[in-house]
VEXKEMI-319586 format. One record per residue (C-alpha): x, y, z; residue in three letters. Coordinates in pm, whole numbers, padded with zeros to 5 digits, always signed. Each point is the difference from the previous one (the first is absolute). Example, Ala and Ser with C-alpha at 12.3 -4.5 7.8 and 13.67 -1.06 7.14 Angstrom:
2
+01230-00450+00780ALA +00137+00344-00066SER 
***
This chain:
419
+00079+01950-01539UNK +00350-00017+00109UNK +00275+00047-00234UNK +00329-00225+00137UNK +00318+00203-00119UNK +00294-00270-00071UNK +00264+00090+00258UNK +00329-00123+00140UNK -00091-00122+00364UNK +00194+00041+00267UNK +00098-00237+00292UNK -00275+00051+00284UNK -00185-00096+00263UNK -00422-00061+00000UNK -00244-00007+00319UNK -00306-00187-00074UNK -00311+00049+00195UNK -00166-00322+00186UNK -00076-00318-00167UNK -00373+00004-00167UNK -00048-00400+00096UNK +00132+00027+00312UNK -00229+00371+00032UNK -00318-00208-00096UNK +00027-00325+00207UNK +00171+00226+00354UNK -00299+00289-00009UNK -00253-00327-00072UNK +00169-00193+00302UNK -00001+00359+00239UNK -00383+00016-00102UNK -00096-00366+00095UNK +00224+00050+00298UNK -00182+00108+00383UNK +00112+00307+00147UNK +00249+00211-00184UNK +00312-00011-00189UNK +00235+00227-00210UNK +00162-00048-00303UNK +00273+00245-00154UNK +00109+00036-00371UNK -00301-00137-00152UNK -00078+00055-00332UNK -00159+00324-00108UNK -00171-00097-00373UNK -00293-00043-00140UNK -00060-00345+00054UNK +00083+00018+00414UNK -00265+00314-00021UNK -00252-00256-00127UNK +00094-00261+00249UNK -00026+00214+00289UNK -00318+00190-00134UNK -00160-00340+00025UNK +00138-00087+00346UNK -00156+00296+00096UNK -00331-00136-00126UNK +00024-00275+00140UNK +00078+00174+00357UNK +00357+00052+00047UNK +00104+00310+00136UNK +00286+00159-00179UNK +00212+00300+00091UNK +00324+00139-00197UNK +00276+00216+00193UNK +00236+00273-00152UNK +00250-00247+00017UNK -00167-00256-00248UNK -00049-00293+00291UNK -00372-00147-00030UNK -00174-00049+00334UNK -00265-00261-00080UNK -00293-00109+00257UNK -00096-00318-00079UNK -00377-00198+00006UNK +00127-00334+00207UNK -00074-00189-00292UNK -00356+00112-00094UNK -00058+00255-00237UNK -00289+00245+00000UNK -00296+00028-00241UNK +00037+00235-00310UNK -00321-00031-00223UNK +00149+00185-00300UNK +00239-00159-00236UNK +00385+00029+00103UNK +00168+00128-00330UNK +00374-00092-00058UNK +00116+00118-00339UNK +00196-00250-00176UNK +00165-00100+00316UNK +00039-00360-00055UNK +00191-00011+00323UNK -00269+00134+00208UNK -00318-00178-00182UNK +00178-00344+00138UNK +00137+00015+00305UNK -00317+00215+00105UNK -00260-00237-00115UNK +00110-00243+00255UNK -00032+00302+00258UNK -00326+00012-00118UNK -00128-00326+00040UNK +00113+00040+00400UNK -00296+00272+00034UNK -00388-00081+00122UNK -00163+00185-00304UNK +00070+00043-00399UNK +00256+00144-00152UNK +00057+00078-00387UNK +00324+00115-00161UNK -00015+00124-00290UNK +00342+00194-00235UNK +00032+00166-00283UNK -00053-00156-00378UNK +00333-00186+00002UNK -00091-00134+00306UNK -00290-00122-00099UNK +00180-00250-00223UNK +00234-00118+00258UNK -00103-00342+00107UNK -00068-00089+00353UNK -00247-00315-00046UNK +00264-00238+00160UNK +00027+00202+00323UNK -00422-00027+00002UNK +00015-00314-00051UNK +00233-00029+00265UNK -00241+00158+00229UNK -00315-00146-00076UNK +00216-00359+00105UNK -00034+00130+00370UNK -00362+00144-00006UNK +00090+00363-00071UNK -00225+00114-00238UNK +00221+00178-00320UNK -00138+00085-00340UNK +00051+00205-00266UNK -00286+00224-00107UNK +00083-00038-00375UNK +00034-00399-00012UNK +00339+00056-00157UNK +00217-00103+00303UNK +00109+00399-00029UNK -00079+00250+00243UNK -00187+00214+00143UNK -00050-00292+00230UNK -00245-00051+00303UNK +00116-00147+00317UNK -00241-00110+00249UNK +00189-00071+00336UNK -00201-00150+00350UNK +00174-00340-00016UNK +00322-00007+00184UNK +00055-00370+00048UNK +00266-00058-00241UNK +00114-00330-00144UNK +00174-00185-00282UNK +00026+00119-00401UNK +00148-00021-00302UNK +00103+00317-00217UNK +00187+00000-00364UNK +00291+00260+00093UNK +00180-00041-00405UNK -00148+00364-00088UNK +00083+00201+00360UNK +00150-00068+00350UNK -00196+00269+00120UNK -00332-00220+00053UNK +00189-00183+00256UNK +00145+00273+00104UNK -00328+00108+00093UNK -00129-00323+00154UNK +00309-00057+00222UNK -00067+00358+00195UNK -00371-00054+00029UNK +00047-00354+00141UNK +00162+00070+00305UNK -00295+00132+00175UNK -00292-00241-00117UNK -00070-00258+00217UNK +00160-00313-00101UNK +00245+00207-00179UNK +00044-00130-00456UNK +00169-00296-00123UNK +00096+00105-00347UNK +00110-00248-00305UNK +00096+00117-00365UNK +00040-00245-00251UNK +00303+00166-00146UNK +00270+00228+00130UNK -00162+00382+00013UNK +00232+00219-00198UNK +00180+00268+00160UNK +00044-00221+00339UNK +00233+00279+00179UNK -00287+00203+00023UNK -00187-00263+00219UNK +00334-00031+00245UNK -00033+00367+00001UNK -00357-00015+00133UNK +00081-00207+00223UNK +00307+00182+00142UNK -00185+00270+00071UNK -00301-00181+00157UNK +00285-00116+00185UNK +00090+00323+00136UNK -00357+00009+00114UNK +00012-00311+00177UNK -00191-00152-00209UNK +00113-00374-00095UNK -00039-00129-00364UNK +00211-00324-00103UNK +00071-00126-00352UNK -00054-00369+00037UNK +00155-00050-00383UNK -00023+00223-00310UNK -00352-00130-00044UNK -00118+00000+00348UNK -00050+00291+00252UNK -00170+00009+00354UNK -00064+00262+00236UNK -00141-00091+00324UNK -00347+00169+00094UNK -00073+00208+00343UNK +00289+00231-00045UNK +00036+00416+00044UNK +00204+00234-00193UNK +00202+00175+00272UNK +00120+00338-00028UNK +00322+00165+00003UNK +00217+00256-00205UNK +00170-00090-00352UNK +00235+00139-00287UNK -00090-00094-00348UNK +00334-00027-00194UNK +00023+00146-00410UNK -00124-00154-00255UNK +00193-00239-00195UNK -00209+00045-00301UNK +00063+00376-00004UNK +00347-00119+00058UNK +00006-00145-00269UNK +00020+00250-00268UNK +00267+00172+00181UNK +00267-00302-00022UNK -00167-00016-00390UNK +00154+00350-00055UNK +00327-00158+00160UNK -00018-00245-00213UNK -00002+00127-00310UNK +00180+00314+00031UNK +00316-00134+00183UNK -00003+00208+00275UNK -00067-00057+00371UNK -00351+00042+00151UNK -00064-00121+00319UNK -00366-00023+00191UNK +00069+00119+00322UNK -00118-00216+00342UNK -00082-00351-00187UNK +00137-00351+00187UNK +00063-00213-00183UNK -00195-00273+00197UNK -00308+00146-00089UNK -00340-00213-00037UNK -00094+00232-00303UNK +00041-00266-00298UNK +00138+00299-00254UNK +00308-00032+00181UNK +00062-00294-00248UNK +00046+00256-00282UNK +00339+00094+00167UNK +00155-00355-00094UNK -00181+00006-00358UNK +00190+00325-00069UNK +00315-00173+00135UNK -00027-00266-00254UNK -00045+00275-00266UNK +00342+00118+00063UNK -00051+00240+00262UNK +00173+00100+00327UNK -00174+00007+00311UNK +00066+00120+00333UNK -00130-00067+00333UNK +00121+00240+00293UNK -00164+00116+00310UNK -00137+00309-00150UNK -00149-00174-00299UNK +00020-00139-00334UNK +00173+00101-00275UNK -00009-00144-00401UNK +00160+00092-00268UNK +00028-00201-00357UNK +00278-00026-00278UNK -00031-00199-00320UNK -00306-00154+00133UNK -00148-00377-00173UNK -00314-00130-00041UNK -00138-00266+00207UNK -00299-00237+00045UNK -00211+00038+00303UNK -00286-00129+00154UNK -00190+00262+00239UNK -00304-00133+00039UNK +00058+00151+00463UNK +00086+00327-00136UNK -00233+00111-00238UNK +00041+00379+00068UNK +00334+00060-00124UNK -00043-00178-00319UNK -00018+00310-00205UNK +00294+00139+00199UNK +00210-00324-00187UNK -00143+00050-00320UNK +00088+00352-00022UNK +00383-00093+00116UNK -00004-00294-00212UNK -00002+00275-00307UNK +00371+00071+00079UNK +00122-00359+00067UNK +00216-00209-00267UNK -00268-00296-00132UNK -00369-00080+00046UNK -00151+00013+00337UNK -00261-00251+00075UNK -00245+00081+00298UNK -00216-00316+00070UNK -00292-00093+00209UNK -00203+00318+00004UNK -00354-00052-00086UNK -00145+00160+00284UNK +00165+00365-00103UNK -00283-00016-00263UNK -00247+00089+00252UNK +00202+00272+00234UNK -00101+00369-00135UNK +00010-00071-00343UNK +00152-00321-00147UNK +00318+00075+00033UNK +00145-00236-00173UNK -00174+00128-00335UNK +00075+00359+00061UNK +00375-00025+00080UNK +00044-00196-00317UNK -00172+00260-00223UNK +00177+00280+00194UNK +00325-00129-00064UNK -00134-00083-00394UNK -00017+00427-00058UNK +00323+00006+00115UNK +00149-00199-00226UNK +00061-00309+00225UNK -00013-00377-00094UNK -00264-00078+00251UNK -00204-00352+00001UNK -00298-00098+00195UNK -00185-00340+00088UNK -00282-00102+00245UNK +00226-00024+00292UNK +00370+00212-00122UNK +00137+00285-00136UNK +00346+00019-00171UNK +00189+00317-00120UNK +00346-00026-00195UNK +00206+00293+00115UNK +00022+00244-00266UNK +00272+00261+00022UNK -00181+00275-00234UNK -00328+00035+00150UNK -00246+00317-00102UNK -00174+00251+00183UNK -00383+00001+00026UNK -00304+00048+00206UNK -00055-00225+00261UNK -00344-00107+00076UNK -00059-00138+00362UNK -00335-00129-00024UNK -00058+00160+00370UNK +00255-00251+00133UNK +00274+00122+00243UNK +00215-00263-00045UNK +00038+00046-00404UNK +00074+00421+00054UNK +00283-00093+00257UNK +00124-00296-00221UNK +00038+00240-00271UNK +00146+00284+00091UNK +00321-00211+00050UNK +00032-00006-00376UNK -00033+00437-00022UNK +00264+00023+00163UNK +00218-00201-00287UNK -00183+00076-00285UNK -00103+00335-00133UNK -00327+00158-00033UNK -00214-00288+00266UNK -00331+00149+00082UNK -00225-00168+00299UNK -00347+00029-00064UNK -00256+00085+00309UNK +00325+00002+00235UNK -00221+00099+00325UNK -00139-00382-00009UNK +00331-00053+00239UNK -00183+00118+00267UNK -00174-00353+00045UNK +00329-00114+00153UNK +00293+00275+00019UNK -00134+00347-00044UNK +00316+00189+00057UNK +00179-00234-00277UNK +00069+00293-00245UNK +00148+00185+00258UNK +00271-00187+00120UNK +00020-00149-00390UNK +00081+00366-00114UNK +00284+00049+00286UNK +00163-00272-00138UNK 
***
């Protein structure tokens, strides 16, 4: 349990670790690449442990030096048997982009996650798979893992996936294309939701030398017959983690600024930055950085359907805005952790917030005398960061199983607390 004492902030400056998207997809590429490659500032959580656990498995060599920097041996494309199941917690993440992975190897391969996990669909990406003879069940029937993967057929081909609940199956099916044979042609028949996600895959593919071209938002191709080539790489911070930093800007009025963020980064959370400007706050873009801080901050209607992850983030500034801020377009949060849409509404409810919820939005009406209360996380990161925002405004905030950052930021309540 951690108790969040209400506190006047000071101005300061944050240094997030490495991006946990950009983590994923780079240690993924450096696995599927031949020969060797290094990568510094990656991501040191819970979720990359499970990624790189299963890399292992699948016969990636991994070493880590004092320094942090990865050295990763990769398998040239072809992964190595593992006959037990590969476990990956509730890592949605890691359960996608490796299942494609997967279906590159000559023999089975289940995954299989923890209870939440095991309601998190994945039945499109199968589907998906099945379209290009790779053979991709689930072992329940539900379209849930723990799925088996049975690889051997590396000719590739055309298919259709519905991308409306997670850009991560594409994600996935974009990095295991390159090296089949006659590479994927891959249609959706609408727009996949958080789309900078996929131009981040394919950045860092890029960086690989590895080509991937969006035709138009429902058509991707990725020529077949190519090799992930080696090399060293820095993963830059986080923008999600970012995110509730500028949130305590925000709200309190004073200057925080995430240290070593461009603002031409591919990471779609960087969109949050302009959201907060329309709110009413000020922010700053210098060499070092990027700084926010709020002052009589309004409410505004957004959709952010591409940047799912820092939804809770707004809701929990919304709180101290003038008005009722709508947040539109977010279905798919309903099957991330927990359904987060559902449990930031009730969350804010004990705290005496006019919060509102419907299939696909959230709203919350900012409500300037807000009460203290426990927080429960439901195991999910993203609502214990979220939250804490508010402790440090409004008296007697307690967070609930606060350890469950370590899926994403584990050193969050230290730098939080220097604050």
């Amino acid at each position: 349990m951690k108790s969040i004492n209400k506190r006047i902030l000071s101005h300061g400056t944050v240094t997030i670790p490495g991006s946990k998207s950009i983590s994923h997809r780079m240690m993924i590429c450096a696995a599927l690449a031949h020969g060797r490659s290094t990568v510094k500032n990656l991501l040191d959580s819970e979720d990359l442990s499970l990624t790189r656990s299963a890399l292992i498995h699948m016969g990636a060599a991994m070493d880590l030096a004092p320094d942090g920097t990865v050295t990763v041996q990769g398998v040239n494309g072809v992964p190595s048997p593992h006959g037990e199941p590969i476990y990956l917690g509730n890592s949605g993440t890691s359960m996608r982009l490796l299942a494609g992975i997967a279906a590159l190897g000559q023999t089975p391969y289940v995954l299989t996650g923890d209870q939440r996990m095991q309601q998190r669909p994945m039945g499109d990406l199968l589907a998906a798979l099945e379209m290009i003879d790779v053979r991709a069940v689930s072992e329940k029937g539900n379209g849930c893992p723990p799925v088996r993967i049975q690889g051997g057929n590396r000719t590739g081909g055309s298919m259709t996936i519905d991308c409306s609940q997670s850009s991560q199956y594409l994600s996935s099916l974009l990095m295991m294309g390159a090296v089949l044979e006659q590479g994927v042609c891959i249609s959706l028949p609408t727009p996949a939701v958080s789309a900078p996600y996929i131009d981040l895959t394919m950045d860092i593919m890029a960086k690989f030398n590895v080509k991937a071209r969006r035709v138009d938002e429902m058509l991707y191709e990725v020529p077949g017959g190519q090799s992930y080539v080696p090399g060293e790489f820095v993963v830059e911070p986080d923008l999600s983690n970012a995110s509730y930093f500028w949130a305590m800007g925000a709200v309190s009025g004073k200057k925080i600024s995430v240290a070593h963020i461009n603002q031409s980064s591919l990471q779609g959370d960087i969109r949050l930055l302009d959201i907060l400007e329309q709110m009413g706050c000020e922010v700053i873009y210098d060499a070092h950085g990027i700084t926010v801080s709020g002052k009589d901050l309004c409410a505004v209607e957004v959709d952010m359907a591409d940047i799912p992850d820092v939804v809770p983030t707004l809701a929990v500034v919304a709180c101290f805005a003038k008005g009722t801020t709508k947040i539109n377009n977010i279905s798919h949060l309903r099957q991330k952790e927990c359904d987060r849409i559902s449990v930031v509404v009730s969350q804010l409810k004990k705290m005496g917030v006019d919060a509102r919820e419907g299939d696909d939005w959230l709203s919350v009406t900012g409500t300037p005398s807000m009460k203290g209360g426990l927080i429960e996380t439901f195991n999910d990161h993203r609502i214990a960061m979220a939250f804490s925002v508010i402790g440090l405004m409004v008296e007697g905030v307690l967070i609930e199983n606060e350890g469950c950052v370590a899926k994403s930021f584990p050193g969050f309540w230290e730098i939080f607390d220097q604050l």
